[in-house]
DOVEXFI-56895 format. One record per residue (C-alpha): residue number from 1; residue in one letter; z, y, x. Coordinates in Angstrom, 2 decimals, padded with zeros to 5 digits. Example, Ala and Ser with C-alpha at 12.3 -4.5 7.8 and 13.67 -1.06 7.14 Angstrom:
BEGIN
nr = 1; rest = a; w = 007.80; v = -004.50; u = 012.30
nr = 2; rest = s; w = 007.14; v = -001.06; u = 013.67
! end
This chain:
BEGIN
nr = 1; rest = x; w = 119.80; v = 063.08; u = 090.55
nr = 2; rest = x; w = 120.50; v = 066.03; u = 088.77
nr = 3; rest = x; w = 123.24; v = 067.20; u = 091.01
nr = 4; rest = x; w = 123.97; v = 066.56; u = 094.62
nr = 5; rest = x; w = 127.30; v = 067.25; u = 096.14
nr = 6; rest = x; w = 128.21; v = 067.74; u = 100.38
nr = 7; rest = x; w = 131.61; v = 067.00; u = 101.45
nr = 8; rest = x; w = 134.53; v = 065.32; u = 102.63
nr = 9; rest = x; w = 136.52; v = 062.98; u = 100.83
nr = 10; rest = x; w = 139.73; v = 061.56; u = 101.56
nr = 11; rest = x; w = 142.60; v = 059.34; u = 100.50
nr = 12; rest = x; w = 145.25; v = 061.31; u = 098.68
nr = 13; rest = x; w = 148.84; v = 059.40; u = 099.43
nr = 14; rest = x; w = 151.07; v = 060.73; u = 097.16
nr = 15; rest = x; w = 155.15; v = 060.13; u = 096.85
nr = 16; rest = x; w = 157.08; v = 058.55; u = 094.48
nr = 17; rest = x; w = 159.37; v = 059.45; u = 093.26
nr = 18; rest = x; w = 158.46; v = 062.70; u = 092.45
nr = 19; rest = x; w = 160.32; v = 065.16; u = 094.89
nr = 20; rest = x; w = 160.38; v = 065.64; u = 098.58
nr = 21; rest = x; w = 157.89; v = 063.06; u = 100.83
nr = 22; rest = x; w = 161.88; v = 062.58; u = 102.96
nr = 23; rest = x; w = 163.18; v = 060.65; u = 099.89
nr = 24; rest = x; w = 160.33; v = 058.35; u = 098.79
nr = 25; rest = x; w = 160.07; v = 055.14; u = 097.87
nr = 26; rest = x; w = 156.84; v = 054.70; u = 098.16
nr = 27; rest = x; w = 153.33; v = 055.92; u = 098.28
nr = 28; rest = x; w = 150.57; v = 055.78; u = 095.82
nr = 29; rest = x; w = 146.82; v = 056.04; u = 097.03
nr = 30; rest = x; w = 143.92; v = 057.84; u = 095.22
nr = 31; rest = x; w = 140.55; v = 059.10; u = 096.48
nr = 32; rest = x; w = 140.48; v = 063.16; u = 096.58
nr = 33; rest = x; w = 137.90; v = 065.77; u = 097.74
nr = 34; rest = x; w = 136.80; v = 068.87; u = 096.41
nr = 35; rest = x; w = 133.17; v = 067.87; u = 095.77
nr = 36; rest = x; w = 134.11; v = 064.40; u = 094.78
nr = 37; rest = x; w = 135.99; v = 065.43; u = 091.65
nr = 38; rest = x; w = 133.69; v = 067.70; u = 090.51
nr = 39; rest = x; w = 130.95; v = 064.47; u = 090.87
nr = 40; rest = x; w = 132.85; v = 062.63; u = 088.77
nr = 41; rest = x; w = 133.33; v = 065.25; u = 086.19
nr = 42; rest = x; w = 130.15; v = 065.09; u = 086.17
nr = 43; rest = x; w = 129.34; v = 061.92; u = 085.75
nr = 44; rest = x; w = 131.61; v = 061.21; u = 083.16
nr = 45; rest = x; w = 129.97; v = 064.15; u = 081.25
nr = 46; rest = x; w = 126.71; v = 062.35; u = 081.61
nr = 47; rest = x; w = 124.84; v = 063.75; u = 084.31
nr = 48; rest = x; w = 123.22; v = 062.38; u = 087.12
nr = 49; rest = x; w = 125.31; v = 063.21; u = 090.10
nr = 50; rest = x; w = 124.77; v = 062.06; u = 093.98
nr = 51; rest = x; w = 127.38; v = 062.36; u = 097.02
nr = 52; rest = x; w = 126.45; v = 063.03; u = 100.52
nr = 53; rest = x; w = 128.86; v = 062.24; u = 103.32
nr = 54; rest = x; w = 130.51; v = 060.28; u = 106.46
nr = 55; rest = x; w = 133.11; v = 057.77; u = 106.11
nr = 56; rest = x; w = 134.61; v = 055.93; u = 109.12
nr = 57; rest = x; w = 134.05; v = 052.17; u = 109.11
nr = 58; rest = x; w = 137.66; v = 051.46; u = 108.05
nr = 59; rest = x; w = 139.64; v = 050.15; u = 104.99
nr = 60; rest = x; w = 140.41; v = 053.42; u = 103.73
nr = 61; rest = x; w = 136.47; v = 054.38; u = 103.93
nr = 62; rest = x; w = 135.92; v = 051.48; u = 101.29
nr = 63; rest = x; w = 138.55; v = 052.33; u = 099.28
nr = 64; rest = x; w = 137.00; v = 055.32; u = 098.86
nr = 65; rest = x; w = 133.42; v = 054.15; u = 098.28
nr = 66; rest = x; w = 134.89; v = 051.33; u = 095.83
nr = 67; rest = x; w = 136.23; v = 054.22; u = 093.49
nr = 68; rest = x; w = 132.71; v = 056.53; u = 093.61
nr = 69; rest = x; w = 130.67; v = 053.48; u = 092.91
nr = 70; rest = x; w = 132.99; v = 052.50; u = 089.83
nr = 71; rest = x; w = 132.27; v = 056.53; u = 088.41
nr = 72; rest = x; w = 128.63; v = 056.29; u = 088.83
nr = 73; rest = x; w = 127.95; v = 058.34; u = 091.46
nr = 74; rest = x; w = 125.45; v = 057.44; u = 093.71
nr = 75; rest = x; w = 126.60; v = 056.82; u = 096.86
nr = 76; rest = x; w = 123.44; v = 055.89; u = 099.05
nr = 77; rest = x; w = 123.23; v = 059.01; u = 100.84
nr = 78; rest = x; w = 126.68; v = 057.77; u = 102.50
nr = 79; rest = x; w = 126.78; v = 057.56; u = 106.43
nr = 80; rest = x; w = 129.50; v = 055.94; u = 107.97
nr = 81; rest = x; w = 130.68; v = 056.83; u = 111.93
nr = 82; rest = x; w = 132.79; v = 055.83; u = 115.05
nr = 83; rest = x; w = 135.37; v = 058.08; u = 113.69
nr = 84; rest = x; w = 138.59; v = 057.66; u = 111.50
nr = 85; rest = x; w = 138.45; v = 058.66; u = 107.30
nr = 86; rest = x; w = 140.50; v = 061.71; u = 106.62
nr = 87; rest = x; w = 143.79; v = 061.54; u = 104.43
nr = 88; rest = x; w = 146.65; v = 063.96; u = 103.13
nr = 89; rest = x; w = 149.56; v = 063.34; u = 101.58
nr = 90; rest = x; w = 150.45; v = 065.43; u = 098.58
nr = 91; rest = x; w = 154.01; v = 066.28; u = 097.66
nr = 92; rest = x; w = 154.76; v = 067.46; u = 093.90
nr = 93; rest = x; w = 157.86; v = 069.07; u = 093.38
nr = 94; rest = x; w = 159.91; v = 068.63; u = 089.40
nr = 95; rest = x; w = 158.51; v = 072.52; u = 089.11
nr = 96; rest = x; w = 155.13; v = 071.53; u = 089.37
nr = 97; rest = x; w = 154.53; v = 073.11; u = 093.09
nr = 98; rest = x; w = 152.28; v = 071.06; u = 094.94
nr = 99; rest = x; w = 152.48; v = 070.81; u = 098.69
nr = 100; rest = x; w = 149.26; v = 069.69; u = 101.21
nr = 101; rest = x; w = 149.50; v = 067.98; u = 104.66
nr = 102; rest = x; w = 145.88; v = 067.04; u = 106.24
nr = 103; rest = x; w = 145.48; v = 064.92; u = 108.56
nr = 104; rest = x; w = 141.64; v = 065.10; u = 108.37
nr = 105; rest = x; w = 141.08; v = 066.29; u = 112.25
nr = 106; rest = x; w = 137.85; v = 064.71; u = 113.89
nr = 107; rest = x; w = 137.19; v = 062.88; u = 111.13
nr = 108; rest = x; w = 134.17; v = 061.44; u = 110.06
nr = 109; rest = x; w = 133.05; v = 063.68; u = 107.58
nr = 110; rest = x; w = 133.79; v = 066.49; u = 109.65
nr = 111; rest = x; w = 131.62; v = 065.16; u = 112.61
nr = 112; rest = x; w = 128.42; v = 065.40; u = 110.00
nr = 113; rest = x; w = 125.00; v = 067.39; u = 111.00
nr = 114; rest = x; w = 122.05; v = 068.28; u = 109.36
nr = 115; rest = x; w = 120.35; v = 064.75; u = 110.48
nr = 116; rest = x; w = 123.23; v = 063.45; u = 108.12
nr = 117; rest = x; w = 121.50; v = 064.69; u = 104.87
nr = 118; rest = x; w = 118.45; v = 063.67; u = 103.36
nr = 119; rest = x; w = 117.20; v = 067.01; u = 102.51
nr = 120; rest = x; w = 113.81; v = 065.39; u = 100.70
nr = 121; rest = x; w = 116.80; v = 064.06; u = 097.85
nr = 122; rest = x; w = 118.39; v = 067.91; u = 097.72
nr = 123; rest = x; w = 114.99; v = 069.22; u = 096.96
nr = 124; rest = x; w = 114.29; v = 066.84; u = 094.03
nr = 125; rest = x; w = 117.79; v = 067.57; u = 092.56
nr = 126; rest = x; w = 118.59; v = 070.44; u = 089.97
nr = 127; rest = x; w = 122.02; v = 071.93; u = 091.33
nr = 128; rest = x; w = 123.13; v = 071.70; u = 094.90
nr = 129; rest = x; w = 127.33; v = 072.23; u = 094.82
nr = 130; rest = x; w = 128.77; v = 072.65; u = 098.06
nr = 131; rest = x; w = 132.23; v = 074.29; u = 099.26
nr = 132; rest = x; w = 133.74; v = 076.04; u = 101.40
nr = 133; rest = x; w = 135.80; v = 073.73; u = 102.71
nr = 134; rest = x; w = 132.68; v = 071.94; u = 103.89
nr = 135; rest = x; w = 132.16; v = 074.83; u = 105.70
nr = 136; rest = x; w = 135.98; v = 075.23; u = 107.43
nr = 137; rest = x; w = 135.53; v = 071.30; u = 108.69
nr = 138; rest = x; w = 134.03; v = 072.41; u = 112.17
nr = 139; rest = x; w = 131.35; v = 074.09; u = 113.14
nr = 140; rest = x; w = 128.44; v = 071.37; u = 113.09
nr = 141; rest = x; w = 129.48; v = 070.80; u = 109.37
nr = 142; rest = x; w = 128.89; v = 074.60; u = 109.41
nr = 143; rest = x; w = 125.59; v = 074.56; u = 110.53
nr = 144; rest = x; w = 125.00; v = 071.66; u = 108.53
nr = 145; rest = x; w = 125.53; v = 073.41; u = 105.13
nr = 146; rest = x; w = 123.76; v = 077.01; u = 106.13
nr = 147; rest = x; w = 120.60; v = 074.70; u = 107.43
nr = 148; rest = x; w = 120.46; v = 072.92; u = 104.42
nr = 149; rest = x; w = 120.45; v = 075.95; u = 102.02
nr = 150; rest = x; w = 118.03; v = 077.46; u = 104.19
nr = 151; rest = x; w = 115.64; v = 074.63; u = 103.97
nr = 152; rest = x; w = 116.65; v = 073.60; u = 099.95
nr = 153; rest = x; w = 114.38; v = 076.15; u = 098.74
nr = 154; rest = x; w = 114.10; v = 078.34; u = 095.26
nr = 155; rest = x; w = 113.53; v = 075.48; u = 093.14
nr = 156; rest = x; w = 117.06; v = 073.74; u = 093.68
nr = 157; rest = x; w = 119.85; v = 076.22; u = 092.21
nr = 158; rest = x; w = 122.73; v = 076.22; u = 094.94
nr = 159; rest = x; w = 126.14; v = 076.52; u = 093.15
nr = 160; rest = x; w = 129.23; v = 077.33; u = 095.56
nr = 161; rest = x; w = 133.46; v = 077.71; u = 095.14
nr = 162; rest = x; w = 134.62; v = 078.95; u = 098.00
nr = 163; rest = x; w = 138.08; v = 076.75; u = 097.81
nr = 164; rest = x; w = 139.71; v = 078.74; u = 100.32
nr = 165; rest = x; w = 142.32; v = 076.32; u = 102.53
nr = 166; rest = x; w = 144.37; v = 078.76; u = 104.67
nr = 167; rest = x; w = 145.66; v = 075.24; u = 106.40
nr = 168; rest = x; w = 142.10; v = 075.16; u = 107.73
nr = 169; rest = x; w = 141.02; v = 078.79; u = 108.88
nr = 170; rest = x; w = 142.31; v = 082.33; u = 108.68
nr = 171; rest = x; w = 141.42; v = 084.53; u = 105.91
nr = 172; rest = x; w = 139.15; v = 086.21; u = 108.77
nr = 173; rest = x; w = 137.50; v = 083.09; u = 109.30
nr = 174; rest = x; w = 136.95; v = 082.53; u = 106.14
nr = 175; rest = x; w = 135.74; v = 085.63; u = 104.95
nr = 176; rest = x; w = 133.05; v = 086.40; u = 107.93
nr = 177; rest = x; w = 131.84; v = 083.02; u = 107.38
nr = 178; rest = x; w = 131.65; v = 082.64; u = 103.35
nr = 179; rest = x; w = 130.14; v = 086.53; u = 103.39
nr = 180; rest = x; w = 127.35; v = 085.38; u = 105.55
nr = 181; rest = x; w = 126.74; v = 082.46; u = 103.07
nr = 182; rest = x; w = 126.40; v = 083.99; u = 099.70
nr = 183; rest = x; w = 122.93; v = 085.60; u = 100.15
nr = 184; rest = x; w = 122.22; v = 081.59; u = 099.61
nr = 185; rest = x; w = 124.12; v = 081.05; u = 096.71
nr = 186; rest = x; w = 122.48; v = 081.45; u = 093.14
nr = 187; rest = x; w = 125.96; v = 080.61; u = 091.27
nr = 188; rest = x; w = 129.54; v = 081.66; u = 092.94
nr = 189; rest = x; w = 132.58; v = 080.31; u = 091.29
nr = 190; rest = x; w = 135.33; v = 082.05; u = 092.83
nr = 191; rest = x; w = 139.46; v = 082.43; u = 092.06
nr = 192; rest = x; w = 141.75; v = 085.52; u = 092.09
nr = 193; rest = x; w = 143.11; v = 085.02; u = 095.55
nr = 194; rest = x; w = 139.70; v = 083.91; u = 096.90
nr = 195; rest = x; w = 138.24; v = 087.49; u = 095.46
nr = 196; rest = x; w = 141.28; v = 089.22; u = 097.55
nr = 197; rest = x; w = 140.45; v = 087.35; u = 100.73
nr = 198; rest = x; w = 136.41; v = 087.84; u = 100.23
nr = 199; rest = x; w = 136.01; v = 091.18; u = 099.30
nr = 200; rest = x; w = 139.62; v = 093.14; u = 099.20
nr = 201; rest = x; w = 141.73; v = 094.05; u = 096.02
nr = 202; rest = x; w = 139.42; v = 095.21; u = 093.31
nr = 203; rest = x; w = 139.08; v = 094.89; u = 089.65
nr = 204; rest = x; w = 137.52; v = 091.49; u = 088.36
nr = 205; rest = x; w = 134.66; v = 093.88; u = 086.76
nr = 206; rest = x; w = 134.04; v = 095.63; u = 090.98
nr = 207; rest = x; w = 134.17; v = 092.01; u = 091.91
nr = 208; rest = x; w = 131.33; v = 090.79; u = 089.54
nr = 209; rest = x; w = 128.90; v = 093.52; u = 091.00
nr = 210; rest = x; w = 129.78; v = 093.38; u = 094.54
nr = 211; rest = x; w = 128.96; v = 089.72; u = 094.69
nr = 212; rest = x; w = 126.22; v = 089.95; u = 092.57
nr = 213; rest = x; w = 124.94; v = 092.81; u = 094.99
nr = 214; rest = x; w = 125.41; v = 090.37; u = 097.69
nr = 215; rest = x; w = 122.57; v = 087.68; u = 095.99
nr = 216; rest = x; w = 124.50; v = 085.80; u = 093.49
nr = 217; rest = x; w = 122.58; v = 086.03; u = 090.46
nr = 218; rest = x; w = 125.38; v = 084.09; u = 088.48
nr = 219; rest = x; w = 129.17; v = 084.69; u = 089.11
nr = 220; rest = x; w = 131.87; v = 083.64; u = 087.53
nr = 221; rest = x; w = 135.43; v = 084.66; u = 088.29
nr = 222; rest = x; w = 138.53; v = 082.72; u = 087.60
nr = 223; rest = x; w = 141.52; v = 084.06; u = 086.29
nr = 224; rest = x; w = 144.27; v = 081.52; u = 086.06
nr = 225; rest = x; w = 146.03; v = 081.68; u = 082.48
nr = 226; rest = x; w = 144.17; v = 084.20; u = 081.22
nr = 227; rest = x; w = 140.85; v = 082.81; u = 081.43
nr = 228; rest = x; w = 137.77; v = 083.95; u = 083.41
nr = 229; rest = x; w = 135.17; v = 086.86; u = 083.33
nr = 230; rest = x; w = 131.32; v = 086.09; u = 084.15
nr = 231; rest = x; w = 128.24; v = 087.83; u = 085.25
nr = 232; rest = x; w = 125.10; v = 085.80; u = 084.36
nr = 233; rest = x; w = 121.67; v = 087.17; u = 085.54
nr = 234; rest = x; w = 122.96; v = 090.95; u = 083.79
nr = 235; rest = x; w = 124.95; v = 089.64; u = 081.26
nr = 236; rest = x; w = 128.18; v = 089.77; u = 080.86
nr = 237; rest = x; w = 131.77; v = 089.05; u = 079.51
nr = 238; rest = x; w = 135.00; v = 087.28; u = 079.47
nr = 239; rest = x; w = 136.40; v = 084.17; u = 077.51
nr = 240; rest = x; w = 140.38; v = 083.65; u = 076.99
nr = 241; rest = x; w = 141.75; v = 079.92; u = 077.44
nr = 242; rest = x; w = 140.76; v = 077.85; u = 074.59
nr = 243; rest = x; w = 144.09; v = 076.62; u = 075.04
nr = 244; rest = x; w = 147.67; v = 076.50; u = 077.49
nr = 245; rest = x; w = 148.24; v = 073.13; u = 078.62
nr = 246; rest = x; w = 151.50; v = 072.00; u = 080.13
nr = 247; rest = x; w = 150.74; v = 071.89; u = 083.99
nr = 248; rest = x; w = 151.61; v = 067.92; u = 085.27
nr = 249; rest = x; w = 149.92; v = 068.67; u = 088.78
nr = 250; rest = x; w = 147.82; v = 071.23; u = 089.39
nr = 251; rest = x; w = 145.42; v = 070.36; u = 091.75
nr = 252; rest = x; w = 141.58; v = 069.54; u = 090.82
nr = 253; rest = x; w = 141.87; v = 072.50; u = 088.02
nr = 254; rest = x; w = 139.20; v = 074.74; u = 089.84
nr = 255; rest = x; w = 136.51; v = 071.34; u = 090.13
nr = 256; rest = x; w = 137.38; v = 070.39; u = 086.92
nr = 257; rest = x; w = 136.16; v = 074.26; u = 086.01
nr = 258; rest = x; w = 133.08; v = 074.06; u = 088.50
nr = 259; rest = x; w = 132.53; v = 070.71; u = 086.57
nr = 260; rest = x; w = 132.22; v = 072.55; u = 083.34
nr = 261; rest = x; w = 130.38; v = 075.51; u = 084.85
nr = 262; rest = x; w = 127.36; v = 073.66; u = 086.23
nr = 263; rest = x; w = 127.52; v = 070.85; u = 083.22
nr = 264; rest = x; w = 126.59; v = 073.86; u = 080.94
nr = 265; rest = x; w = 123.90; v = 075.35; u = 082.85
nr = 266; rest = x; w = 121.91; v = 072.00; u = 083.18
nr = 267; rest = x; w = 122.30; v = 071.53; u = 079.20
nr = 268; rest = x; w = 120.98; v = 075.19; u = 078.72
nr = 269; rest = x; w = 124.15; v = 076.38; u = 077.35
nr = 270; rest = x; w = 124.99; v = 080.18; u = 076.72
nr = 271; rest = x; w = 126.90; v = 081.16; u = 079.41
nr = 272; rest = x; w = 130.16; v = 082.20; u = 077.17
nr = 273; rest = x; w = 129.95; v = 078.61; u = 076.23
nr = 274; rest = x; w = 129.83; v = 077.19; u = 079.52
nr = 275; rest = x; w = 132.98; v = 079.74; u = 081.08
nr = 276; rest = x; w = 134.68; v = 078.41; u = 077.59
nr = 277; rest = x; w = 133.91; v = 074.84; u = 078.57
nr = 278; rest = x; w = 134.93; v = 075.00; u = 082.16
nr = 279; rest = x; w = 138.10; v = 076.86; u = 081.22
nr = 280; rest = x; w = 139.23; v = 074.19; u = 078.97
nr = 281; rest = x; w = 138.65; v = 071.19; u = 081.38
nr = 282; rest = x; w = 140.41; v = 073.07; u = 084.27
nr = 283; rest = x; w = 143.74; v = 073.29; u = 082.35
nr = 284; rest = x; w = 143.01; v = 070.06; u = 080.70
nr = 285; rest = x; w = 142.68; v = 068.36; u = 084.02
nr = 286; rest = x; w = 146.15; v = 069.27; u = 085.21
nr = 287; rest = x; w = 147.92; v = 067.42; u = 082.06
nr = 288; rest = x; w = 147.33; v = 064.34; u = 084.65
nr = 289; rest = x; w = 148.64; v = 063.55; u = 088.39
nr = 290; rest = x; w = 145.27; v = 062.74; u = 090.32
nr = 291; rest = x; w = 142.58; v = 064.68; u = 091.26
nr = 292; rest = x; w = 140.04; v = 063.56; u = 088.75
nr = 293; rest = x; w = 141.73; v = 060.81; u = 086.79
nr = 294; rest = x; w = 142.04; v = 063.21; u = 083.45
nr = 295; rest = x; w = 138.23; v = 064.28; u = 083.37
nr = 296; rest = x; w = 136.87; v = 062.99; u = 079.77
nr = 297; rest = x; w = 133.73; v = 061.93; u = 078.69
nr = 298; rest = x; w = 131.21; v = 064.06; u = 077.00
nr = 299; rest = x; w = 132.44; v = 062.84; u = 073.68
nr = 300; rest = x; w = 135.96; v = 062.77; u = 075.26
nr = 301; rest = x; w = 135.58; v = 066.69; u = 075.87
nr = 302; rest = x; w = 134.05; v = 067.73; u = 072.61
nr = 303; rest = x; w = 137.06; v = 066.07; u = 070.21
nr = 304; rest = x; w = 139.65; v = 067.35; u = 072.21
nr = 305; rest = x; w = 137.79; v = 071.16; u = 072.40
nr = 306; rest = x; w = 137.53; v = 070.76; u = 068.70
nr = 307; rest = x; w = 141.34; v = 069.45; u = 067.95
nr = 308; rest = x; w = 143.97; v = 071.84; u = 069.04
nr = 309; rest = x; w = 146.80; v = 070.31; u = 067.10
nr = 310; rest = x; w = 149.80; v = 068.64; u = 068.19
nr = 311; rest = x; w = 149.14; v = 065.78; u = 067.08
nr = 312; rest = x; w = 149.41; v = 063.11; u = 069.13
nr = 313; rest = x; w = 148.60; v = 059.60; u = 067.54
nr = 314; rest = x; w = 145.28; v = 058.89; u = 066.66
nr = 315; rest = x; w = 145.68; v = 056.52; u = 063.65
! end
């Protein structure tokens, strides 16, 4: 597999109507995780991708599994355990605000150890994307991921987004911990707010260097609207939004972006084409309610970079 993922994944329950979870009819299911989404990305893009988790032996567990499987992702690194599957229920308010409730405590994925990965598989891969959400789920899932960089070795090129959760640790927390981890990243895909909790208000050009002082050799920085700026081994530079979408639901926009990151450095691409790739599927994403459901195909992504009209029947 070209890329190999670590992480939890969980059934989204989501309300309909729209509006507060107090006045729903009823709720919709769909599968949701961090990692996950940025899988299918890249699957649907063409590469090779492989997911590594725990699922509990339960209904919702096979839900889950049934909807990898059908995005060709390769499940067989999959463990299941004596412990429930995790779900949230997400709340999307008319503005477009998007509210989170876990309920992903003890769960199976979060029980997972080293002896749940097959670290032979991570060394043969290309990319190794983690999170660090992985790393808020408890502290054997901790140990799990710093083990496993540890032992990947130089050859497999680890690429990390800290997706900060302040529902799941304190910005302390999270900064100690995610500061200890990036001597073991090669590529950091980081947000605005995730900058301010990691390393303090600074400019997005301070930012670049201090995490590149810190090991990253690759870092790109998100920028909501306005785009992102990147450092790639010493070179550097910024790229605007190819384009303003109108927001439908937000969430998946920064693994939609990781998608795009990592899809253009296994095809070789420059890296202003690859922050101008990932920048287009994370707003492109959010024209869709799901997590992953509006991720195109390789084809998909190159007619809609390359059509910027309004036009909207294809004839």
């Amino acid at each position: 597999m070209e890329v190999i993922g670590i992480g939890e994944s969980m059934v989204a329950l989501v309300n309909e109507p729209k509006g507060y979870i107090r006045h729903a009819d009823s709720f919709k299911p769909y599968v949701a995780g961090a990692e996950m989404n940025t899988l299918i990305g890249l699957s649907r893009l063409g590469h090779g991708t492989s997911w590594v988790s725990a699922l509990g032996e339960d209904e919702l567990g096979e839900l889950i599994l049934h909807k990898v499987r059908a995005e060709n992702v390769d499940a067989s690194h999959v463990t299941h355990k004596d412990k429930r599957t995790g779900v949230f229920f997400k709340q999307i308010l008319p503005d477009g605000s998007v509210d989170v409730t876990y309920y992903r405590e003890d769960s199976a994925a979060s029980n997972m150890d080293i002896r749940d990965i097959d670290m032979d598989a991570i060394r043969r891969a290309k990319v190794l994307y983690l999170t660090g959400i992985t790393l808020s789920l408890s502290s054997s899932a901790k140990e799990m991921l710093f083990e496993a960089v540890r032992i990947a070795g130089d050859d497999v090129t680890v690429v990390f987004d800290p997706n900060i959760r302040l529902k799941m640790w304190s910005a302390k927390e999270a900064r100690e911990t995610i500061l200890e981890f990036l001597p073991h990243v090669d590529c950091l895909i980081a947000g605005r707010d995730e900058v301010d909790i990691l390393m303090g208000a600074m400019r997005p050009e301070e930012a670049l260097k201090s995490f590149r002082e810190l090991g990253c050799s690759k870092v790109v920085l998100k920028l909501g609207k306005e785009g992102a700026v990147y450092d790639f081994d010493g070179i550097g530079g910024s790229v605007k939004n190819p384009k303003q979408f109108e927001e439908i639901d937000p969430v998946g926009a920064g693994d939609a972006f990781a998608a795009g990151i990592i899809s253009g450095l296994l095809n070789g691409e420059d890296p202003e084409a690859s922050v101008e790739k990932a920048c287009f599927l994370g707003g492109y994403i959010t024209q869709f309610v799901g997590d992953y459901q509006g991720f195109p195909s390789g084809d998909g992504l190159r007619a809609a970079m390359e059509s910027f009209d309004d036009e909207k029947v294809n004839r």
